[in-house]
C-alpha positions as CSV (number, residue, x, y, z in Angstrom):
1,X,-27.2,-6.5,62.6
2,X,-23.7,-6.3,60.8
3,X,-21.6,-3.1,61.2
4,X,-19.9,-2.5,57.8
5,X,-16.3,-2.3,58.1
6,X,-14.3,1.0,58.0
7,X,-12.7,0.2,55.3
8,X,-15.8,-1.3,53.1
9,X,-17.1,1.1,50.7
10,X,-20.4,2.7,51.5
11,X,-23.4,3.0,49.5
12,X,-23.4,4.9,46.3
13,X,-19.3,4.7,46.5
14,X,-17.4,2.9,43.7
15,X,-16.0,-0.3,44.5
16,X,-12.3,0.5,43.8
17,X,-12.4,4.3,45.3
18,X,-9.9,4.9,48.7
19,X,-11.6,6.6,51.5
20,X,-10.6,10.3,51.7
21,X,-6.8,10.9,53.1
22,X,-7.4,12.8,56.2
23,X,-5.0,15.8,56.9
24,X,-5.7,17.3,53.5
25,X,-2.5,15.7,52.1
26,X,-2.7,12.7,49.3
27,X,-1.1,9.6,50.3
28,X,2.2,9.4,49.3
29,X,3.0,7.6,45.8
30,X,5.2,4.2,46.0
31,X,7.3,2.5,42.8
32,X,9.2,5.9,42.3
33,X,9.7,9.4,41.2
34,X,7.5,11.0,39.4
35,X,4.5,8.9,40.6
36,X,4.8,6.0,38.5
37,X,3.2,2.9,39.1
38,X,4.6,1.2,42.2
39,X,6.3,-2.4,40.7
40,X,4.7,-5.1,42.6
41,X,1.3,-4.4,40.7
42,X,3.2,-4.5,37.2
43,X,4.9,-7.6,38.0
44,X,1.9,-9.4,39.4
45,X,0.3,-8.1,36.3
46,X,2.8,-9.9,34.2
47,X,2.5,-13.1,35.5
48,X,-0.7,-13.0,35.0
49,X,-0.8,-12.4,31.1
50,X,1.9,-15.3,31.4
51,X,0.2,-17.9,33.2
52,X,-3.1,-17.0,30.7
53,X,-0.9,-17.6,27.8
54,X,0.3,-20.9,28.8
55,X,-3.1,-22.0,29.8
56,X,-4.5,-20.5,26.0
57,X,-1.3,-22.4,24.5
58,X,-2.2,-25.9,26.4
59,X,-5.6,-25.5,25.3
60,X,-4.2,-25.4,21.5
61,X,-1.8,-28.3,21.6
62,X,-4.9,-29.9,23.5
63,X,-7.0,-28.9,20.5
64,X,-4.7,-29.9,17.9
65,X,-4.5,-33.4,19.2
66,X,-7.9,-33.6,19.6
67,X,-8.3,-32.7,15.4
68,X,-5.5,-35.0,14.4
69,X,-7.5,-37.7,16.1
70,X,-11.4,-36.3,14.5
71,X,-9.6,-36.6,11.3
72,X,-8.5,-40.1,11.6
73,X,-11.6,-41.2,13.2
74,X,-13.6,-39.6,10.2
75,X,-11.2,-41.6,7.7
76,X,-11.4,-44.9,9.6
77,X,-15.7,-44.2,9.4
78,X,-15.6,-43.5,5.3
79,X,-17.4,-46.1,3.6
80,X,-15.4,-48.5,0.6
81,X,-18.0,-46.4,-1.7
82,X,-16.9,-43.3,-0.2
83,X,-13.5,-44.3,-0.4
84,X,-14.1,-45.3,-4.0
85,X,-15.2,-42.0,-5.1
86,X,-12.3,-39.8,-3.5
87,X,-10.1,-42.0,-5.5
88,X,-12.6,-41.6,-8.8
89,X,-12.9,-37.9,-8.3
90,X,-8.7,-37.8,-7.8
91,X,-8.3,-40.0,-11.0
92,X,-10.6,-37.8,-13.1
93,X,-8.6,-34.3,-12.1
94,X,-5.5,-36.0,-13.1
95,X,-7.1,-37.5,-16.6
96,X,-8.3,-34.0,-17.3
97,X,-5.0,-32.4,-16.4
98,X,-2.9,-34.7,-19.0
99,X,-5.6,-34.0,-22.1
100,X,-5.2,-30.3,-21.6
101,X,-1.7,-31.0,-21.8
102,X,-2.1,-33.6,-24.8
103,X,-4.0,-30.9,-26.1
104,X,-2.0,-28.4,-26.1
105,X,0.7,-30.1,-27.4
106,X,-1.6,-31.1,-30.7
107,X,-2.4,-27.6,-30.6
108,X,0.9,-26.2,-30.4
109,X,1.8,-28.6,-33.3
110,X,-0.1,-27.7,-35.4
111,X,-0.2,-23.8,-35.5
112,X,4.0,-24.3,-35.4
113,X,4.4,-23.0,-32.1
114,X,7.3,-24.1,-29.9
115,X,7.5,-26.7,-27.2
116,X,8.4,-23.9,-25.1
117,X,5.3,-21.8,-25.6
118,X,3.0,-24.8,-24.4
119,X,2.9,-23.0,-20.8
120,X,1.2,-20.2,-22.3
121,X,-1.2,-21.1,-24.0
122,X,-4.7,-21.0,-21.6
123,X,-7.5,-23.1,-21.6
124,X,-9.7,-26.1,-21.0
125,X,-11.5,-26.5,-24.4
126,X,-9.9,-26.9,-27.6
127,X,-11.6,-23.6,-28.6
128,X,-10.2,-22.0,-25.9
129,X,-6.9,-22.9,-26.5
130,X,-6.7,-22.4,-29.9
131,X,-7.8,-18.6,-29.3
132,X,-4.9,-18.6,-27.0
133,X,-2.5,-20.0,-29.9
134,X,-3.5,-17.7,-32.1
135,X,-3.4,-14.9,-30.0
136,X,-0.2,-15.6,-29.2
137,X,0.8,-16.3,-32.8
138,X,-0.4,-12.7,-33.5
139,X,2.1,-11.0,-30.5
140,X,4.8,-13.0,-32.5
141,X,4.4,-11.8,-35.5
142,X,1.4,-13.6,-36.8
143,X,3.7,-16.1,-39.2
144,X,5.0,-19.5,-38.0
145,X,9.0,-19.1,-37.7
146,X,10.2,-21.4,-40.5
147,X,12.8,-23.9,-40.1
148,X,16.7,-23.1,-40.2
149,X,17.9,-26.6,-39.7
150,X,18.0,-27.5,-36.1
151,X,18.3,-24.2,-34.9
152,X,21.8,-23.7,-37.0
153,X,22.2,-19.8,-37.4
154,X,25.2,-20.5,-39.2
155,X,24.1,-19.0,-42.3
156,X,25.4,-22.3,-44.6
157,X,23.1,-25.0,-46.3
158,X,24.0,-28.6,-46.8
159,X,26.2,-28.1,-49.5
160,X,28.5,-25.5,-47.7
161,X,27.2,-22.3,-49.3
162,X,25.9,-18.8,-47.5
163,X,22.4,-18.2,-47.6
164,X,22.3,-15.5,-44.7
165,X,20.9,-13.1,-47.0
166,X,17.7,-15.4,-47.8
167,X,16.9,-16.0,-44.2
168,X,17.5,-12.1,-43.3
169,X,15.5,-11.3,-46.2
170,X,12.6,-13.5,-45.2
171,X,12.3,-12.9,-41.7
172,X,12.5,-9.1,-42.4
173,X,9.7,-9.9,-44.3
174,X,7.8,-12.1,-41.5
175,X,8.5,-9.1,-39.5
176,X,10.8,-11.2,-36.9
177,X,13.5,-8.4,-36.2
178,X,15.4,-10.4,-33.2
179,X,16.0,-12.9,-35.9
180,X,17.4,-10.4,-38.4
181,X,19.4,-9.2,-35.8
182,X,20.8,-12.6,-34.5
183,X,21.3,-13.8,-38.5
184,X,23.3,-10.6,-38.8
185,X,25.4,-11.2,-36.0
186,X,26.2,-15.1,-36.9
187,X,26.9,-13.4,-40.6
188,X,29.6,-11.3,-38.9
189,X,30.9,-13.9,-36.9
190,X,30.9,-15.6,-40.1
191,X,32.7,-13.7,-42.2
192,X,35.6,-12.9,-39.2
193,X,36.5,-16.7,-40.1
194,X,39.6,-17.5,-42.1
């Protein structure tokens, strides 16, 4: 028969709890004032959490090299067929992304809208898109802007004479105030000219 050791917890004790300080007088704390934690424990505690993060952080190198090569065993095992179709399905995404853009374009054209409104106008049908035309045809001012020339605000016509007051005229009528305003403006600059 085995003697347990003085020091060995006895039945119905906790594992972790110190025998009883004798004298009536707790043990005196080490690490510092105040009773805080002695340092030896802290730092052994430290390198603990250390070396576990370094093992974790093998483990994910490890596991990324391991992926990297899955992957290109995977692609190396993909049948000419299934190769086939990844390039099919890749082809067809790309076909139906330029006639939406083709589409819009036609679109675009023929309500009179910019070049520069093609990014807004939504959708995959040509239903769909055409809502999106005419929607935003109705936020500008429901009329197609008509055409000064090239974008020449300079108020004069081929053969040299003004016609500011026509173009202020009709796009106060169309409703197309930043037009009035910049027709205005190019008038004044206009008329500041020897």
């Amino acid at each position: 028969m085995t003697t347990p050791a003085p020091d060995a917890p006895k039945d119905g004790d906790p594992a972790g709890t110190p025998p009883p300080a004798t004298g009536g007088t707790p043990p005196p704390a080490t690490g510092g004032p105040a009773g805080d934690p002695p340092a030896e424990p802290a730092e052994a505690e430290l390198a603990k959490w250390k070396a576990l993060a370094r093992k974790h952080e093998a483990e994910s190198n490890a596991n990324k090299a391991k992926a990297k090569q899955f992957d290109a065993l995977e692609e190396s095992q993909k049948t000419e067929l299934q190769k086939a179709a990844d390039r099919a399905l890749a082809a067809e995404t790309a076909l139906a992304e330029v006639t939406a853009r083709a589409l819009r374009a036609e679109i675009a054209s023929a309500k009179q809208l910019p070049a520069s409104a093609l990014p807004l106008l939504t959708g995959t049908t040509k239903e769909e898109i055409e809502a999106s035309a005419d929607a935003l045809l109705a936020f500008r001012g429901k009329a197609p802007l008509p055409d000064t020339g090239g974008g020449d605000n300079r108020g004069g016509d081929v053969n040299g004479k003004n016609n500011f007051e026509s173009q202020i005229a009709e796009a106060q009528k169309l409703g197309q105030f930043q037009k009035v305003i910049a027709l205005k403006q190019a008038q004044h600059h206009e008329s500041l000219k020897p």
